[in-house]
N, C-alpha and C positions, 0 to 999 in steps of 0.2 A: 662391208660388202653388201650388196646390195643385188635380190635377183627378183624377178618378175615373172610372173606367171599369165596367164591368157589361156582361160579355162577349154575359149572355143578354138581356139589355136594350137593348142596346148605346145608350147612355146615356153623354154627359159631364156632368160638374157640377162648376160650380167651386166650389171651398169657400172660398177665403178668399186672402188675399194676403199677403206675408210683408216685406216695405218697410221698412225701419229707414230714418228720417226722420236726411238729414244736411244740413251748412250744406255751401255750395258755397263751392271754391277754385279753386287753379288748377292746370290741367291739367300733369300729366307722365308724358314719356316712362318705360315701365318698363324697367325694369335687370337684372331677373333671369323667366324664365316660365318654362313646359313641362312639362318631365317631372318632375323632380326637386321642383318646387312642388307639384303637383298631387298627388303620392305623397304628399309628406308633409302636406299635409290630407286625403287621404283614409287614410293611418295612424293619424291623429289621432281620425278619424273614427267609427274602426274600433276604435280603441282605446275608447273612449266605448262604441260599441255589447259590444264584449265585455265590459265590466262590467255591462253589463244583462242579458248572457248572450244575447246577440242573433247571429246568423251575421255574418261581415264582409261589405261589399258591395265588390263587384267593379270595374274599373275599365274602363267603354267607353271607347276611345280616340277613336272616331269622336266619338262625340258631348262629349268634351272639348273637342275642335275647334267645338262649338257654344258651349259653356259659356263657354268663351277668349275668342273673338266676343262675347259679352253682357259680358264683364268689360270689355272693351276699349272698350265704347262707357260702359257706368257712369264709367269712367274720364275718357272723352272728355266726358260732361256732368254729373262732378263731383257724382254720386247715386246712392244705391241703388236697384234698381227691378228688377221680376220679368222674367223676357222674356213678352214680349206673347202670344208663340205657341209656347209651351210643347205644346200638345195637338202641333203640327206637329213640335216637334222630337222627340217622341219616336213620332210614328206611325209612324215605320223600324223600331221594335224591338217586339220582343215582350214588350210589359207588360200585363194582366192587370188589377188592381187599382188601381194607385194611378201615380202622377206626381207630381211635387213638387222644386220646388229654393227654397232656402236662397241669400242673397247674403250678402255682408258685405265691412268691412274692420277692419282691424286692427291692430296693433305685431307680434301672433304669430298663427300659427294655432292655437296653444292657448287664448288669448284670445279668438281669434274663436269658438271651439266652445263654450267657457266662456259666452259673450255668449248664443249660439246656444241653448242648454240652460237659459239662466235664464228665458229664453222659452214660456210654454205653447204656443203653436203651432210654434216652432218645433222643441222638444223631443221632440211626437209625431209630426214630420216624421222626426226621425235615429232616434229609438228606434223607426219601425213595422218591426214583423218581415215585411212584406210587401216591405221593398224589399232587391232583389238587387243593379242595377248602377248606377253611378253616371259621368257625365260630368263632369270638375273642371276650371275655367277658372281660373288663379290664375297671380296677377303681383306681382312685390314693386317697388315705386315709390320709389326715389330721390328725396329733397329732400322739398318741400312737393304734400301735395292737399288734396280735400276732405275727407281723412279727419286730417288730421296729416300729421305729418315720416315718411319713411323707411315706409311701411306697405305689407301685403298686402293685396289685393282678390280676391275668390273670386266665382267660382259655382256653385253645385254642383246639375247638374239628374238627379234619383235615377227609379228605380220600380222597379216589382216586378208 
């Protein structure tokens, strides 16, 4: 999803929605989360953005904690899906322009960004140079889901 702001307008609009359509499986507990997950997609992230010569985006921790929360329930019902109140979870912070997160899952996070970037809407989500900080929910899932065997699940909710 994706929403915009116009400071002098003060105007939302939603652009679009960003959903990658999966078949449902069954639910599991994940095995690995936090800090150490969440760094290395947004390194990943970042790394993408500086080949476009793009600044790296920064990492709120708070609203990881929101991000995490939305992966956790994708998980619990076995689908991808944007959070519903995106406008809310970032009205705490100071953004400006734009809003936007990105979901997915995956074997790697380099795949998932890969998947991410073949994407035209999702590609001008990570490449805008308007966004600065990012919030990263990401969990790596032992056994079987809806995504496959052994996979990571992300959210990554951005602005600027």
């Amino acid at each position: 999803m994706l929403v915009a702001r116009n400071v002098k307008m003060h105007r939302v609009a939603l652009v679009g929605s960003l959903v990658v359509s999966l078949t449902l499986g069954l639910g599991v507990a994940p095995s690995a989360e936090a800090g150490p997950l969440r760094t290395k997609l947004l390194n990943v992230i970042n790394r993408v953005r500086a080949n476009h010569d793009l600044a790296a985006i920064k990492l709120n921790v708070r609203l990881s904690d929101d991000a995490k929360s939305h992966t956790r329930k994708m998980i619990r019902r076995g689908i991808l899906f944007d959070p519903r109140n995106l406008y809310e979870l970032l009205e705490p912070y100071r953004w400006d322009d734009l809003g936007a997160d990105v979901v997915g899952c995956h074997d790697s996070f380099n795949k998932m960004v890969r998947q991410w970037m073949g994407e035209d809407f999702h590609r001008s989500i990570l490449l805008s140079p308007d966004l600065r900080k990012a919030g990263i929910g990401a969990l790596l899932l032992d056994g079987n889901s809806a995504c496959g065997r052994n996979q990571v699940w992300a959210t990554a909710i951005m602005y600027g």
